[in-house]
C-alpha positions as CSV (number, residue, x, y, z in Angstrom):
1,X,-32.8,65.1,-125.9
2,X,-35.2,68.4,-127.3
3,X,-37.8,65.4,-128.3
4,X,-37.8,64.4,-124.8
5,X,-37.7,68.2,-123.2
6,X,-40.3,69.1,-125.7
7,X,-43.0,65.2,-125.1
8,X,-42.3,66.1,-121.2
9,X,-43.5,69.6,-121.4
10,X,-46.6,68.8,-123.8
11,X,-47.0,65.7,-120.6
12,X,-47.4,68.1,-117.8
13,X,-49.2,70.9,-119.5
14,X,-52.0,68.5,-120.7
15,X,-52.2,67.4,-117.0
16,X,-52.3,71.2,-116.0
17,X,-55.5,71.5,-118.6
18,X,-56.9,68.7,-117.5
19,X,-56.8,69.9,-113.9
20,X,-58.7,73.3,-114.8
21,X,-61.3,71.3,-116.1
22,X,-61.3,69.2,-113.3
23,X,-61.5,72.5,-111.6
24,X,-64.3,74.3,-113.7
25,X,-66.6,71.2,-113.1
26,X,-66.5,71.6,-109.1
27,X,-67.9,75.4,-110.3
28,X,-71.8,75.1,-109.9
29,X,-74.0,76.3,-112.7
30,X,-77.6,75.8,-112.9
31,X,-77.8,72.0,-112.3
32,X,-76.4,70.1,-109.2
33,X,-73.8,67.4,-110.3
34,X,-71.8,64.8,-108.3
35,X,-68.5,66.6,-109.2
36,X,-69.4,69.5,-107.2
37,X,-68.3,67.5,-104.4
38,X,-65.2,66.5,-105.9
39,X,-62.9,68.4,-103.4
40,X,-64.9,67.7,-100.3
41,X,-62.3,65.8,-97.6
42,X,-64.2,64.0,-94.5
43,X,-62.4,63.2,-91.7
44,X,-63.0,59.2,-91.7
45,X,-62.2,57.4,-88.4
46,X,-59.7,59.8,-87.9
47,X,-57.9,59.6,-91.5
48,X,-59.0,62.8,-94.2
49,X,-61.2,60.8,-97.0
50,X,-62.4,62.4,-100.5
51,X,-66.7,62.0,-100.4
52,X,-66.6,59.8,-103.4
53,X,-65.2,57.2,-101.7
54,X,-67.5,57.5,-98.8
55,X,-70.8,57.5,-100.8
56,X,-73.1,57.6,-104.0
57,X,-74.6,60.2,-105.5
58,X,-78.1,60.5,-107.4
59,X,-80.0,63.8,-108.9
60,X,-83.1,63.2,-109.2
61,X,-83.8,67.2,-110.0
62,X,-82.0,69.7,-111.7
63,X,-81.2,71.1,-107.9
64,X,-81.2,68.1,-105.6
65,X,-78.5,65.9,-105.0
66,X,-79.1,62.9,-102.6
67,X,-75.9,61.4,-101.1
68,X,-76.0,57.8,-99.7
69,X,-73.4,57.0,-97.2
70,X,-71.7,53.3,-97.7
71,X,-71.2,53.5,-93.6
72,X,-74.3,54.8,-92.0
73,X,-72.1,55.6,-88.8
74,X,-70.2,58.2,-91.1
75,X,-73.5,60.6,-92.5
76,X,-72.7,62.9,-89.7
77,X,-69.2,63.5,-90.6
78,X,-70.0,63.6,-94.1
79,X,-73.0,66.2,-93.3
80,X,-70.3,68.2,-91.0
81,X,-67.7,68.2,-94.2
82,X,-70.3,69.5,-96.6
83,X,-71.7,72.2,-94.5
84,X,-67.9,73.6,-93.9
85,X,-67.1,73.4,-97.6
86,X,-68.0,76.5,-100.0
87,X,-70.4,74.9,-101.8
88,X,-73.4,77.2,-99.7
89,X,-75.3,74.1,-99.2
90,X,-76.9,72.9,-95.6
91,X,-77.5,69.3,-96.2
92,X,-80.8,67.3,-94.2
93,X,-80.3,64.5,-92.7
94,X,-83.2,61.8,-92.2
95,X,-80.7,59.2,-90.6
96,X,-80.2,57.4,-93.8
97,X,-79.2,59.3,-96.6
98,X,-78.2,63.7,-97.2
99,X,-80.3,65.9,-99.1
100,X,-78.9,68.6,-100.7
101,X,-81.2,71.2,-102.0
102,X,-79.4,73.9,-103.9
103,X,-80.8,77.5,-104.1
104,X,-81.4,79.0,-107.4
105,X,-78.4,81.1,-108.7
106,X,-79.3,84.8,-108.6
107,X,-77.3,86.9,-111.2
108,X,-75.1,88.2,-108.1
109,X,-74.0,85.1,-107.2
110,X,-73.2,83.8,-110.9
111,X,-71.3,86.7,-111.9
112,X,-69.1,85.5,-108.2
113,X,-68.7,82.2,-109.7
114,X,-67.7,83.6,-113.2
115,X,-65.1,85.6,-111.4
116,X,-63.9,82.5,-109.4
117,X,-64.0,80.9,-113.1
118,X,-62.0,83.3,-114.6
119,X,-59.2,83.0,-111.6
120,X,-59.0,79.2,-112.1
121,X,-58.2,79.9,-115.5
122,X,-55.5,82.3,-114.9
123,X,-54.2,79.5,-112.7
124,X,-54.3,76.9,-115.2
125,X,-52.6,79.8,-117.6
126,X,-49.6,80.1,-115.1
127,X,-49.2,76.6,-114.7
128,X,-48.7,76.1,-118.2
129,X,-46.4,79.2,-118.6
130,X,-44.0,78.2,-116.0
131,X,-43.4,74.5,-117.6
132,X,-42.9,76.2,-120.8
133,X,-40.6,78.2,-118.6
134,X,-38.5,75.0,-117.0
135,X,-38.4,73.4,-120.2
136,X,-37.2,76.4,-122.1
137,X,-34.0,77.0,-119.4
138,X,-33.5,73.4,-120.2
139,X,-32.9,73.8,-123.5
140,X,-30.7,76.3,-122.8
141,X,-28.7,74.3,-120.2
142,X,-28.1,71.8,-123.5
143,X,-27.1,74.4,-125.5
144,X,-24.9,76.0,-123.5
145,X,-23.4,72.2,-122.4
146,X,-22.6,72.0,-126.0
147,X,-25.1,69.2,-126.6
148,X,-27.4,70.4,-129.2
149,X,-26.5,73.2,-131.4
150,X,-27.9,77.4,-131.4
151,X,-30.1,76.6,-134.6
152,X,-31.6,73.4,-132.9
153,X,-32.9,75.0,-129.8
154,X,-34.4,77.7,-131.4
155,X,-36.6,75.5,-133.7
156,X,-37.8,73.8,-130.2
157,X,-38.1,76.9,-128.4
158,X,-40.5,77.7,-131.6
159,X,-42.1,74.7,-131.3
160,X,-42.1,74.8,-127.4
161,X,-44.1,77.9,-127.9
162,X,-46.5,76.6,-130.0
163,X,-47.2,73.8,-127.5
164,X,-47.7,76.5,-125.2
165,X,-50.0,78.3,-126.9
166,X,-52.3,75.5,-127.9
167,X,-52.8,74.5,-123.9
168,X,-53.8,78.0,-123.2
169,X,-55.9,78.1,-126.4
170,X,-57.4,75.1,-124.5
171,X,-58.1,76.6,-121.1
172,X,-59.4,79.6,-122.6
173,X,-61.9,77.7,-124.6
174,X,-62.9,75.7,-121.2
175,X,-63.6,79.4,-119.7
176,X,-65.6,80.5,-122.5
177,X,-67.9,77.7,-122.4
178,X,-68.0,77.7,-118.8
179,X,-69.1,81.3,-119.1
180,X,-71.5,80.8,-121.3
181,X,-73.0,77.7,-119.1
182,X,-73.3,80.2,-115.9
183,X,-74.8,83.1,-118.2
184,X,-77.3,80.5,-119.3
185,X,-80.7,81.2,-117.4
């Protein structure tokens, strides 16, 4: 019962990491990459569509990314979608493909994006404090069912916490470099 309180917990706070990072690579730093547009949703004959599945994406330059529509009669949705999003882009449109030309980050605007970093973090923190949370009050719930002894539930809530704390050791390592990578000129 603890083992299975204690693997569900480690489960859900590796997927709560994992979405941080997922989060930290839609952050821009100097280059352009495809996962900036990660989050973008484009309404697709009338049904909301992530961009990935709508086109490919090449960089040919550090700050250019060229999107290719599989459906030509979707590029101005797709343009619409990006120019709404936050990503400060306003993509060109030759008929056939988008061209995204992304400004160079003044110091301004990466100290924004560190501070939008640092928030995402404190997200992915929470997260992982309130499953150690749940999974703690259910290991109180067995003790105080009389399943599992006093002595039993302390040793997991120890081990609970150091679950805990190498998740957030994780995410905090994640911001660090991704500090570093916007600090880098």
């Amino acid at each position: 019962m603890i083992n299975d309180i204690l693997n569900e917990a480690d489960g859900k706070m590796s997927k709560s990491v994992e979405a941080t990072r997922e989060e930290f690579a839609a952050i821009r730093a100097g280059r352009a990459h495809p996962s900036m547009f990660s989050k973008i949703v484009v309404d697709y004959y009338g049904s909301p569509t992530p961009l990935q599945q709508l086109a490919s994406f090449t960089a040919p330059e550090a700050r250019i990314i060229l999107i290719q529509p599989y459906d030509i009669g979707a590029i101005g949705n797709i343009e619409r979608a990006i120019r709404d999003s936050d990503l400060g882009v306003n993509p060109s449109n030759d008929g056939k493909m988008l061209r995204c030309n992304f400004p160079e980050l003044t110091e301004e605007r990466r100290k924004e994006y560190i501070k939008v970093a640092r928030a995402k973090a404190e997200d992915g923190r929470v997260a992982v404090r309130n499953l150690r949370r749940t999974a703690k009050q259910n290991l109180e719930k067995l003790e105080k069912d009389g399943e599992v002894g006093k002595d039993d539930v302390t040793g997991a809530e120890k081990r609970l916490d150091g679950v805990t704390k190498k998740h957030t050791d994780v995410i905090d390592e994640l911001l660090k470099n991704k500090e570093a990578e916007l600090l880098e000129v």
